[in-house]
FINUPA-504210 format. One line per 10 residues: their letters; for each residue x, y, z of N, C-alpha, C, CB. Coordinates in steps of 0.2 Angstrom, whole numbers. Glycine has a CB too. Layout:
% FINUPA-504210
a	X/Y/Z/X/Y/Z/X/Y/Z/X/Y/Z | ...
% end
This chain:
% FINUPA-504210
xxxxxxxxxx	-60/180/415/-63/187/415/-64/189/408/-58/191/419 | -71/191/407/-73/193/399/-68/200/401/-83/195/397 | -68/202/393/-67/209/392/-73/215/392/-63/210/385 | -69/219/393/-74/227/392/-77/226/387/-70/234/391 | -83/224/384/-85/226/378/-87/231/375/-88/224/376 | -87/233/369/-91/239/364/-96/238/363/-88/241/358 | -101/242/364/-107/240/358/-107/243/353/-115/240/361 | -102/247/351/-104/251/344/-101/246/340/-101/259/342 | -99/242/341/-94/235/335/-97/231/337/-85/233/336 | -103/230/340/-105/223/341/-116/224/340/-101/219/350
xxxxxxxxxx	-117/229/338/-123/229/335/-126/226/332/-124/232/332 | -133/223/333/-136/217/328/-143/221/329/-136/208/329 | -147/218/323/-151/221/321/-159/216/323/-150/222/315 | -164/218/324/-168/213/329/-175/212/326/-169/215/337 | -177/215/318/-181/213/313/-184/209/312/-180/213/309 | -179/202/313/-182/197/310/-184/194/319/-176/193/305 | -183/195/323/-185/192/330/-192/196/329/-180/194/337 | -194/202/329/-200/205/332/-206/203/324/-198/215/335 | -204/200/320/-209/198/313/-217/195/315/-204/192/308 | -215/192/320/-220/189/324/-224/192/328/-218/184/326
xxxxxxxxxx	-219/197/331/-225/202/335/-228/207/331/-223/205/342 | -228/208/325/-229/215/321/-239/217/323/-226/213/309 | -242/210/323/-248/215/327/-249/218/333/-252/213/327 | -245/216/338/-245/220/343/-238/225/343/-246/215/350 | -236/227/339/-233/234/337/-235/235/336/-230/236/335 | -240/235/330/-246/241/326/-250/244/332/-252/238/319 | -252/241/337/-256/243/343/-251/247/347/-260/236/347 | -246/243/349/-240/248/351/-241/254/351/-235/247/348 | -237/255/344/-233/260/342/-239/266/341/-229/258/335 | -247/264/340/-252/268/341/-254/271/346/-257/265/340
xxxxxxxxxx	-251/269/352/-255/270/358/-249/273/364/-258/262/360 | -243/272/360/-236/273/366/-235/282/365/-227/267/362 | -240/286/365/-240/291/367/-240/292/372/-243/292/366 | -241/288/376/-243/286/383/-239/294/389/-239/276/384 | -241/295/391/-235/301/396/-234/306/394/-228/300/397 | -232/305/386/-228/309/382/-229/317/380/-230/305/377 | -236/318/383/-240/327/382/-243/328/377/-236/333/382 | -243/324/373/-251/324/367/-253/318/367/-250/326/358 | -257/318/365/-263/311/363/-258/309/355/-275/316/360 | -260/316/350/-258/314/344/-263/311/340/-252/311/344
xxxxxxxxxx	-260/309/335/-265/304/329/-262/298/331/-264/306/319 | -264/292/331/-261/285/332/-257/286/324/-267/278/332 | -251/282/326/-246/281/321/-246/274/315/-239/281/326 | -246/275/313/-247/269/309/-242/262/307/-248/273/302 | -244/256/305/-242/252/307/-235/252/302/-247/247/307 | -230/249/306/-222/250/303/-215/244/308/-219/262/304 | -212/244/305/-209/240/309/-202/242/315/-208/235/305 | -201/240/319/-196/243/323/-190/246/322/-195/241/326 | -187/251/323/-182/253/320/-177/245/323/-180/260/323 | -170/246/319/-164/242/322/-162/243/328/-158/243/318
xxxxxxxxxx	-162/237/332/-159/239/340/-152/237/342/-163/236/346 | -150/242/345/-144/240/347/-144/236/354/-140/247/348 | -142/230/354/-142/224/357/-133/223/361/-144/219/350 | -137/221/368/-127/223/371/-123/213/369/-128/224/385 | -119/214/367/-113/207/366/-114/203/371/-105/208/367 | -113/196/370/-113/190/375/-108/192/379/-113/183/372 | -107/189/384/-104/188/388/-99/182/388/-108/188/392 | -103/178/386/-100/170/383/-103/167/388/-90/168/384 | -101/157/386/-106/150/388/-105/153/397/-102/140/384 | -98/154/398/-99/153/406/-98/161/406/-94/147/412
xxxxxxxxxx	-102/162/411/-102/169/415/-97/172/418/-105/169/420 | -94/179/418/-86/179/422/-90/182/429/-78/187/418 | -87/181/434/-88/183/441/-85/190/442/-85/179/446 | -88/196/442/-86/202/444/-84/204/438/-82/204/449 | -89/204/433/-91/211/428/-90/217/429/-97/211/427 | -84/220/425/-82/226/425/-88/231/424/-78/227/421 | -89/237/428/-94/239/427/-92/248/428/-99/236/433 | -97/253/427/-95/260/429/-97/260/438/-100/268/424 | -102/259/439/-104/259/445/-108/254/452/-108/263/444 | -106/253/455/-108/250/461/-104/245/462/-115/248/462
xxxxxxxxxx	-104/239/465/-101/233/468/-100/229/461/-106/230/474 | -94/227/460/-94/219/456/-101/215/456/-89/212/460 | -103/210/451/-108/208/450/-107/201/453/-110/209/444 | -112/198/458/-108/194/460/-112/187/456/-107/195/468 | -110/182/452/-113/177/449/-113/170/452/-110/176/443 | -115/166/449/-116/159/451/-109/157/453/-119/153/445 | -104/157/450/-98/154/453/-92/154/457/-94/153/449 | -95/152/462/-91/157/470/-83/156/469/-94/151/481 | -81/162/475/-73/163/473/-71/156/477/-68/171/476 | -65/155/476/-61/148/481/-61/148/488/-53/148/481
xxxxxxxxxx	-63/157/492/-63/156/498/-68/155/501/-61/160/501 | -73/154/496/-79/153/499/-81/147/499/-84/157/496 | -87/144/503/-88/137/503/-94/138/498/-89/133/509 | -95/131/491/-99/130/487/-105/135/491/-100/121/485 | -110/138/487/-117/138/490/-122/133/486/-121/146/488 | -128/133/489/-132/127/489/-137/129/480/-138/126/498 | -137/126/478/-140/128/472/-147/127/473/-139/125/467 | -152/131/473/-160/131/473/-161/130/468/-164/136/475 | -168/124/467/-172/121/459/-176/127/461/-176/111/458 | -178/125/454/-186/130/451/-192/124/455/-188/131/437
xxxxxxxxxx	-197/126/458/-203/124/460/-206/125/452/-205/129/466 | -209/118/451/-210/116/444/-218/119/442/-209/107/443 | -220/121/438/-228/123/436/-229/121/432/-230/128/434 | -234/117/431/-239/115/425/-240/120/420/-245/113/426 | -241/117/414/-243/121/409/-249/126/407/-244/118/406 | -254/122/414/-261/127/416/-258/132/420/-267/123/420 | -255/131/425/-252/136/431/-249/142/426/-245/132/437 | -245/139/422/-240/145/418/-245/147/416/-234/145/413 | -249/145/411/-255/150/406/-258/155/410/-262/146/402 | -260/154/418/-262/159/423/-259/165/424/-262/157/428
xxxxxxxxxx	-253/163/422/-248/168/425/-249/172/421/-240/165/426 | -247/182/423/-248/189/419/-239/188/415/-250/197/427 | -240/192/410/-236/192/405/-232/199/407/-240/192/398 | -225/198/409/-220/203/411/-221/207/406/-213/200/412 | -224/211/403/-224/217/399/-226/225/400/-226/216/394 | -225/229/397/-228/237/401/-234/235/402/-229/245/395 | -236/231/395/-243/231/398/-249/227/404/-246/229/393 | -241/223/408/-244/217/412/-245/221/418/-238/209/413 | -246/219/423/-247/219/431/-246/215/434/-250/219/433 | -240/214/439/-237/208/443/-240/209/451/-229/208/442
xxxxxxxxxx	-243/209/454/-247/209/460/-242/205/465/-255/207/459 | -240/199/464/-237/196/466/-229/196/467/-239/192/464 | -226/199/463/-219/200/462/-219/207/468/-216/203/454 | -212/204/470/-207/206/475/-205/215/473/-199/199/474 | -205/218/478/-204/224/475/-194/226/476/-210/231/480 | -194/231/472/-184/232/471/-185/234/477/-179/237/464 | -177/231/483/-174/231/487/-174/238/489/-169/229/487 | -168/239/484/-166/245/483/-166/251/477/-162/243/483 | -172/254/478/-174/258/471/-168/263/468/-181/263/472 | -165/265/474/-159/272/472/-155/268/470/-156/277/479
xxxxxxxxxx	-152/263/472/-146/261/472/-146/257/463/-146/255/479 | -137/258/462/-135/259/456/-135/253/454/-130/262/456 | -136/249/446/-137/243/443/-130/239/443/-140/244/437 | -129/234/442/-122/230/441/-122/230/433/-123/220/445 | -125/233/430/-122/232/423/-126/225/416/-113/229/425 | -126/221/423/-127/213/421/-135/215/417/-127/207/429 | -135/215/410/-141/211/408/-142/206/403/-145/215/407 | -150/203/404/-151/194/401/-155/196/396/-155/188/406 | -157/192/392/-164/188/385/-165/181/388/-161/187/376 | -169/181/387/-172/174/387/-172/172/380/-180/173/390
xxxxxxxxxx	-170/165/380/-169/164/371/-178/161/370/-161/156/368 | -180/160/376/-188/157/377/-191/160/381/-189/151/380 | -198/160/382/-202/164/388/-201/161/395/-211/163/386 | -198/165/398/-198/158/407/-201/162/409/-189/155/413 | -202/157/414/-205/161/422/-203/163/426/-208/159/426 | -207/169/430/-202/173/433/-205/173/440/-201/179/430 | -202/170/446/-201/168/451/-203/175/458/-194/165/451 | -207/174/463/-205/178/469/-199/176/472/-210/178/474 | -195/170/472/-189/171/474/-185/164/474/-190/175/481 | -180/164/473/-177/157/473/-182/152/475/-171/156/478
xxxxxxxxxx	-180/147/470/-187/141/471/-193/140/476/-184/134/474 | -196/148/473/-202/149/476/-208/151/470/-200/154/482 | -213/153/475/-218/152/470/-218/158/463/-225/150/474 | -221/155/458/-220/157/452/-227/163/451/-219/150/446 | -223/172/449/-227/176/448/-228/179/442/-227/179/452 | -223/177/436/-225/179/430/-224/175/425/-223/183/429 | -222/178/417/-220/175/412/-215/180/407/-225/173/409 | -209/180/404/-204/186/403/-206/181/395/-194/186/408 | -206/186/392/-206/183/385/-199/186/382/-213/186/380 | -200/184/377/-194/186/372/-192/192/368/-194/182/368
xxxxxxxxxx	-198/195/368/-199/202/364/-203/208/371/-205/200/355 | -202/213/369/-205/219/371/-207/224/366/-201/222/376 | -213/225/367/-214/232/361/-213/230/354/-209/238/363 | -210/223/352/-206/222/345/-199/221/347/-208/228/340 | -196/224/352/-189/223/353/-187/219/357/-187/228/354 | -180/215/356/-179/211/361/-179/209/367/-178/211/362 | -183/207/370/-182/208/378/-174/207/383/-188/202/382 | -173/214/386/-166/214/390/-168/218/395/-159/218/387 | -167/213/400/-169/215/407/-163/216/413/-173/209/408 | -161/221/416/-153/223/422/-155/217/426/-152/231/428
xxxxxxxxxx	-152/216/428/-151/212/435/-149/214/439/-149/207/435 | -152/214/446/-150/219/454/-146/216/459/-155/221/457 | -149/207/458/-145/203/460/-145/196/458/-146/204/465 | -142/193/464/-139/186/461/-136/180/468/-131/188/456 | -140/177/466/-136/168/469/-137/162/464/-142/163/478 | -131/157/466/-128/154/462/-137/151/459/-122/148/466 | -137/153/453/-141/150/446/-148/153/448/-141/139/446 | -147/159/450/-152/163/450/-152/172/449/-154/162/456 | -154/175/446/-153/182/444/-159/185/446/-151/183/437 | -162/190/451/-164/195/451/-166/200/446/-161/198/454
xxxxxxxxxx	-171/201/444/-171/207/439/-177/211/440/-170/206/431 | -174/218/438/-181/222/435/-187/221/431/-181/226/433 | -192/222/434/-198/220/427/-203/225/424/-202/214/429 | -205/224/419/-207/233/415/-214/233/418/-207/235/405 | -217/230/424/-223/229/424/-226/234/430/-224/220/425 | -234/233/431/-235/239/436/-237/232/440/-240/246/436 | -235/234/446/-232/240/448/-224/244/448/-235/241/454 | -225/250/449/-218/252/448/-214/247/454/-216/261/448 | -207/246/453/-202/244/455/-204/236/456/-200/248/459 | -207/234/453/-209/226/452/-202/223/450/-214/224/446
xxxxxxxxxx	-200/216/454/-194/212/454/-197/204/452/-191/213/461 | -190/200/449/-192/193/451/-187/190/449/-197/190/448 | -185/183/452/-181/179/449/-184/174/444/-178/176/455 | -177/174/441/-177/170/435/-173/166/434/-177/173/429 | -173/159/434/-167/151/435/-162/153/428/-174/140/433 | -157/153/429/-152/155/424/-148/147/425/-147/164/427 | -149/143/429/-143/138/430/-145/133/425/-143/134/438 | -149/133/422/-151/128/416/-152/129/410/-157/125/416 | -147/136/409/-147/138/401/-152/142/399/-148/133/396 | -152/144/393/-158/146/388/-159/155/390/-167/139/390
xxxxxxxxxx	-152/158/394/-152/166/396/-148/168/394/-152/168/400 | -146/173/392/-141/176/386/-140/182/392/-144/178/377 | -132/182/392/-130/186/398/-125/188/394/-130/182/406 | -126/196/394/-122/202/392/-119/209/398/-126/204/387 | -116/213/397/-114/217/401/-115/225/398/-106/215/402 | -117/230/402/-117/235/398/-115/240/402/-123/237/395 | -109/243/397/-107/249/403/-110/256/403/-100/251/402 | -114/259/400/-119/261/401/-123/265/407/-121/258/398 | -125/268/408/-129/271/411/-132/279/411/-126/269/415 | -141/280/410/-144/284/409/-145/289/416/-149/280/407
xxxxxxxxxx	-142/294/417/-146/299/425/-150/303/421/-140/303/431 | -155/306/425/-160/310/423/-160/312/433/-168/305/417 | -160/321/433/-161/322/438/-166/328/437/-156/323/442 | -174/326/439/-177/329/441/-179/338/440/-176/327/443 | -174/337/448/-174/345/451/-170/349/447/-172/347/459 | -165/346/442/-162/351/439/-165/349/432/-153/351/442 | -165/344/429/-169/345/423/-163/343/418/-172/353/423 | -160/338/421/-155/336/418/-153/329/414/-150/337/422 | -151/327/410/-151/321/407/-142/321/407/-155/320/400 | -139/315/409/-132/314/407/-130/306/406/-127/317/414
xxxxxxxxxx	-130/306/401/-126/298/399/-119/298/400/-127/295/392 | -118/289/403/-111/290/406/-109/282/401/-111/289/416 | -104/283/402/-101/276/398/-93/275/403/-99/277/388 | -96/268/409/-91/265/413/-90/274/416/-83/261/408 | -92/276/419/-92/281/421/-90/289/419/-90/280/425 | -89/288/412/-87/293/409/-92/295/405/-81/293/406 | -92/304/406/-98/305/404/-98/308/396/-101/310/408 | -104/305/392/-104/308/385/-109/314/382/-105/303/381 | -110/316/385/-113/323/387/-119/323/393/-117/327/381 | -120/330/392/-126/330/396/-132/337/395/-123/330/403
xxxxxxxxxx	-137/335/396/-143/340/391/-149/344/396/-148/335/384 | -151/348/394/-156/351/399/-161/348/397/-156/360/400 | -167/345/401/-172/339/397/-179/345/400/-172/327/402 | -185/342/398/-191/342/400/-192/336/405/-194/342/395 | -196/337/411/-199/331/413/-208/332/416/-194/329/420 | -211/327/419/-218/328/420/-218/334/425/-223/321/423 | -224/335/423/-226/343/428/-228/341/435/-233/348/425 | -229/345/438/-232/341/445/-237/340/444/-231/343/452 | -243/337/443/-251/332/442/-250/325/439/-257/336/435 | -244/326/437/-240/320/431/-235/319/432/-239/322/424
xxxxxxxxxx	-232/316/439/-224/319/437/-219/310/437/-220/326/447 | -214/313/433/-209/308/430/-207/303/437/-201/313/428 | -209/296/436/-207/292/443/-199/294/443/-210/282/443 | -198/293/451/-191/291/451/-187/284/451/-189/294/455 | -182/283/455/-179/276/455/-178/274/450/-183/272/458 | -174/267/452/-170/264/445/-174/259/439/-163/259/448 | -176/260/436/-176/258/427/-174/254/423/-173/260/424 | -175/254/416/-170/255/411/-173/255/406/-166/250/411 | -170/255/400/-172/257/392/-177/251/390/-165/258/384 | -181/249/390/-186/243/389/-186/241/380/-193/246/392
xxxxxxxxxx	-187/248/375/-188/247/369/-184/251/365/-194/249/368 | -187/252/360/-187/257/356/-190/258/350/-184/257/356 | -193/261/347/-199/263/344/-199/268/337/-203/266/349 | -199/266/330/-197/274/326/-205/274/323/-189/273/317 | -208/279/322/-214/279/320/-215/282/313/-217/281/324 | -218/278/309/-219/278/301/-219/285/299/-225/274/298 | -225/287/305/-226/296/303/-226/300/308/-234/299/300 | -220/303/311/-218/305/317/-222/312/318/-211/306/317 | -224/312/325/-226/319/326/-223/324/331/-230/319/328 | -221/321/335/-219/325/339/-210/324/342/-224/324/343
xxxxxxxxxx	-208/316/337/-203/314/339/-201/309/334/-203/314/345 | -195/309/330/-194/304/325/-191/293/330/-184/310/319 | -192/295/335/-188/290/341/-193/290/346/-179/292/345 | -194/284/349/-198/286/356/-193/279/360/-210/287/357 | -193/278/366/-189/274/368/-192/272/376/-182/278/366 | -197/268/377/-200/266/381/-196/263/385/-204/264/380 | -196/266/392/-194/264/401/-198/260/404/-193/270/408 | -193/257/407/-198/250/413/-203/253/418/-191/245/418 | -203/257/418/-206/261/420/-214/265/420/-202/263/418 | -219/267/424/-225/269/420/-226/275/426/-233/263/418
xxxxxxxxxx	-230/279/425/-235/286/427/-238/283/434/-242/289/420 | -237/285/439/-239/285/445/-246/289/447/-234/287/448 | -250/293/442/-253/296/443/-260/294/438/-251/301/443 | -256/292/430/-261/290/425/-260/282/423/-259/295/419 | -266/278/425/-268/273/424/-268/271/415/-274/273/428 | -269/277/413/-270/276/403/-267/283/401/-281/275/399 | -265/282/396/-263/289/392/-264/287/384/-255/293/393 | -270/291/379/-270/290/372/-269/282/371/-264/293/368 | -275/279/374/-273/272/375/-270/267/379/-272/271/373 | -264/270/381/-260/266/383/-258/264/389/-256/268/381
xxxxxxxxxx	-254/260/390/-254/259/397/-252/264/402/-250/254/398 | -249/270/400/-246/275/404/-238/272/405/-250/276/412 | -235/271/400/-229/270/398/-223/276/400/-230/269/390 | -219/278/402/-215/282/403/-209/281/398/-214/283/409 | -209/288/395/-201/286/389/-200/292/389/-203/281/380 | -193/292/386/-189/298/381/-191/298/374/-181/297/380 | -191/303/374/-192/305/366/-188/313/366/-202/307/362 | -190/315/359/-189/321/359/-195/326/357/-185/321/356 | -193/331/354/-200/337/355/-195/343/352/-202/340/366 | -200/345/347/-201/350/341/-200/357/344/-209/350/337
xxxxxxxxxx	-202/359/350/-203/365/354/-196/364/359/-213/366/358 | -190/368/357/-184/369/362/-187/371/368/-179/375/361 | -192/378/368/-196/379/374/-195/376/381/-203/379/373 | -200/370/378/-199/365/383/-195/365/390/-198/362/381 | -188/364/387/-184/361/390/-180/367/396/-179/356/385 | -181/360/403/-177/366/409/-186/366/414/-174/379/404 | -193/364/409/-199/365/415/-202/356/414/-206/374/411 | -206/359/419/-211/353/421/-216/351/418/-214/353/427 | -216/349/411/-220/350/408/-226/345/402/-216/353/406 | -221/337/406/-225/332/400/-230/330/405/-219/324/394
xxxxxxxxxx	-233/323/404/-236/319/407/-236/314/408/-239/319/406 | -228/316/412/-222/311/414/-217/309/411/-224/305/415 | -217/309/404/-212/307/399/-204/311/400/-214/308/392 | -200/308/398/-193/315/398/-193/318/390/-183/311/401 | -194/325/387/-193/326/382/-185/329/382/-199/331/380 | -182/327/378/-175/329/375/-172/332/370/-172/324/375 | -168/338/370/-167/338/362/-164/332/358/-164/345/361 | -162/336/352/-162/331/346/-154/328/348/-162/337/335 | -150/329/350/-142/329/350/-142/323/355/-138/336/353 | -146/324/362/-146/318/367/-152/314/364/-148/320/377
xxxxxxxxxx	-156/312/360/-159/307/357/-155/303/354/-163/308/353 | -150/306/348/-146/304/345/-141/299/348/-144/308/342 | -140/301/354/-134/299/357/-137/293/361/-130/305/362 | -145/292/363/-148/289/366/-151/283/365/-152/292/367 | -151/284/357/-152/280/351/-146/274/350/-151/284/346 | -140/277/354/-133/271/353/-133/266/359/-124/274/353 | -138/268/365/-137/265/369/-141/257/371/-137/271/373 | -139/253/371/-142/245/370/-147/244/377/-135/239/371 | -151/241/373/-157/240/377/-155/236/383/-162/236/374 | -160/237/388/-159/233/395/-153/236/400/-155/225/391
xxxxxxx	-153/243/396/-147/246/399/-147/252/406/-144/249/394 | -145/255/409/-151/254/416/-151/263/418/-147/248/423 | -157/266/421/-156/272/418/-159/274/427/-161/274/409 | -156/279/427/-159/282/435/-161/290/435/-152/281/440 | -168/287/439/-170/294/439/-172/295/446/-177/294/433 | -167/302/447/-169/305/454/-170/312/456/-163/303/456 | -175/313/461/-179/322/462/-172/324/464/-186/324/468
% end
């Protein structure tokens, strides 16, 4: 059994991983207005802030990952009372078949992926990297409906996981449509599996944001959310990015969700990205006011800012 970990003692920095995607950040970071309630000027090209990244787990996986909320996480390695389960192979794709495949990112669209089970229901904590791009499955050794890369937006790719059979992980994917799912083969290595105790609530009808850690709360803030023509999807999530822009306008952080706008197909470019930021005008906050995004003040950004990607956030009317 791992321990509880910290991520404020175990922070790394993810610069030198996103060096390679620095042109599709400049397009990014231009366009990821997206929801957000202005257009704005495109931002200019710069590189991503440092991300807080959650700790391994270690080479084998513990079974029932401490967590703030819901059920133990249940992993490949059954307990003693159970009898072995059957391990499912990946259904193999050629190199043409995978180049076909859509690219798990805000900007992709998975048509074929499995939608989440459970949208309300609360995350296991459990999230992965791919140390490589894999493919991402409609369902145990079945057929293959996307491609997960290694980066997002410039930042690491960390993705929750919802569920699990022996050498298979369930996860959420930032793609539209909303609440898009898939498995991903974990039994052959090459997934970096971490734990976060974390968690993001944003409620709607009261206009609230509260972060919790293992279930204890570290404040909580009266937010902005979309108005109704635009309004903030709900269901479960998580922090996908994060973003500092060279010449801020309306917000020194913006911090893109797995998440996108149910109403707007583009915004200032963009895919119709949903994210937190923050916002110059206190006004705001307590009304229905962006175009989908959650505006926050300066105090829950900050605090929002510690919290490691891949980490799982719930939004409910």
């Amino acid at each position: 059994m791992h321990d509880h970990f910290r991520f404020d003692r175990l922070r790394r920095h993810a610069a030198a991983k996103a060096t390679a995607a620095m042109p599709v950040i400049t397009m990014t970071v231009a366009v990821l207005a997206t929801g957000c309630g202005t257009v704005g000027p495109p931002y200019a090209t710069g590189p991503p802030r440092p991300t807080v990244q959650p700790p391994a787990i270690g080479p084998g996986r513990a079974t029932g990952a401490p967590h703030a909320t819901g059920p133990p996480h249940a992993t490949g390695a059954p307990s003693q009372a159970s009898a072995q389960p059957r391990l499912v192979e990946v259904m193999r794709s050629s190199a043409t078949q995978t180049a076909r495949l859509p690219m798990a990112t805000t900007y992709g669209t998975t048509p074929a992926a499995p939608q989440d089970p459970a949208p309300f229901a609360r995350e296991t904590g459990i999230v992965i990297h791919p140390a490589t791009t894999r493919v991402i499955y409609a369902r145990p050794g079945g057929p293959a409906v996307a491609v997960l890369p290694t980066t997002e937006l410039g930042s690491p790719t960390w993705v929750p996981v919802i569920q699990s059979q022996r050498g298979w992980d369930r996860i959420l994917l930032p793609t539209r449509p909303n609440r898009s799912t898939g498995w991903i083969y974990v039994g052959g290595g090459g997934v970096q599996t971490a734990y976060t105790p974390y968690q993001i609530d944003i409620n709607l009808a009261t206009y609230r944001l509260t972060i919790l850690d293992a279930g204890r709360s570290l404040g909580t803030w009266t937010v902005a959310d979309g108005a109704p023509g635009t309004p903030t999807p709900a269901g479960r999530t998580f922090l996908l990015a994060s973003l500092v822009p060279p010449h801020p306008t309306y917000s020194p952080l913006i911090l893109p969700l797995g998440t996108h706008s149910d109403t707007l197909t583009t915004f200032g470019g963009g895919p119709g990205t949903v994210a937190l930021h923050g916002w110059p005008d206190p006004g705001v906050f307590g009304y229905a006011v962006s175009h989908g995004c959650v505006r926050v003040p300066a105090a829950a950004l900050r605090a929002l800012s510690r919290i490691p990607l891949g980490s799982p956030v719930m939004i409910t009317g």
